[in-house]
FIDREN-504854 format. One record per residue (C-alpha): residue in one letter; x, y, z. Coordinates in steps of 0.001 Angstrom, whole numbers, padded with zeros to 6 digits, always signed. Layout:
% FIDREN-504854
AXYZ...
END
This chain:
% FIDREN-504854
X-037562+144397-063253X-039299+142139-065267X-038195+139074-067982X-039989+138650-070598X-040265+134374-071189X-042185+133429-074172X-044240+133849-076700X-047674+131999-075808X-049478+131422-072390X-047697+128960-070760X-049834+126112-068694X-049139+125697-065053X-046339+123092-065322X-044797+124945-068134X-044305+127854-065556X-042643+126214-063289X-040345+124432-065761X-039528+128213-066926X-038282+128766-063179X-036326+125809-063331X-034612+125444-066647X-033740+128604-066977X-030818+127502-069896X-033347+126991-071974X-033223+131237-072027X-030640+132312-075088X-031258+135995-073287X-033636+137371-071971X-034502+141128-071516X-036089+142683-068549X-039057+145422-068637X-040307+147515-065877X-043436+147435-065250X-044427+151171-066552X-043081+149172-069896X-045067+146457-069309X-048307+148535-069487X-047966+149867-072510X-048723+146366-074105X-052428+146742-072986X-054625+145930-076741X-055405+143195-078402X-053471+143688-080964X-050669+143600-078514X-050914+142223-075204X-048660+141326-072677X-049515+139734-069008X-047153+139397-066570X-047151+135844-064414X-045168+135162-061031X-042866+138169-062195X-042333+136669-065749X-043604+138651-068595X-045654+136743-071830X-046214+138132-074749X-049878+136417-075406X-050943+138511-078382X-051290+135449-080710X-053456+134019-077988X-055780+136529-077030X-058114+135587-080311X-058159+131331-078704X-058356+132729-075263X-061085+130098-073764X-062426+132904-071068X-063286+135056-074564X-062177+138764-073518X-061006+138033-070068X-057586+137887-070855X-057642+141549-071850X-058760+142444-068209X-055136+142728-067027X-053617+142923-070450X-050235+145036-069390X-050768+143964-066288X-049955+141073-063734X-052240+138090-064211X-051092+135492-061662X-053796+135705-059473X-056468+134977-062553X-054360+132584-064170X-053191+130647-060952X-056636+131413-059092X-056615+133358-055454X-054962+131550-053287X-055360+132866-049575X-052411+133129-046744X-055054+134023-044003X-054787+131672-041198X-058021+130877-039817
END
């Protein structure tokens, strides 16, 4: 299951302040991920990050990456918002 966290896109250091201040959360709900999917539109668009769901419809239109946001709108984003980070050992 999934929680959803907030409202707008949260930056990098706001992520992992979510993680750690966690009473800063009145309640939260959780969403499976089927759930999660159907929030796939501009008009209503939800990404999930490091298991934490956003609601980023109010940001889609200020995205900077135009339209990319929408490529995994109901869908997990870490990867594109953190960048791919590889555990292969060379």
């Amino acid at each position: 299951m999934l929680c959803l966290i907030s409202g707008s896109l949260p930056n990098a250091a706001q992520t992992e302040k979510a993680y750690s201040n966690d009473n800063r959360i009145k309640a939260s709900k959780t969403f499976s991920k089927a759930e999660v999917s159907l929030h796939n539109k501009r008009t209503d668009c939800w990404i999930i990050i490091k298991d934490k769901v956003y609601d980023v419809t109010s940001y889609v239109e200020e995205h900077p990456g135009g339209d990319a946001i929408l490529a995994h709108a109901g869908d997990d984003s870490t990867e594109g918002f953190f960048g791919y980070v590889s555990t292969k050992l060379d």
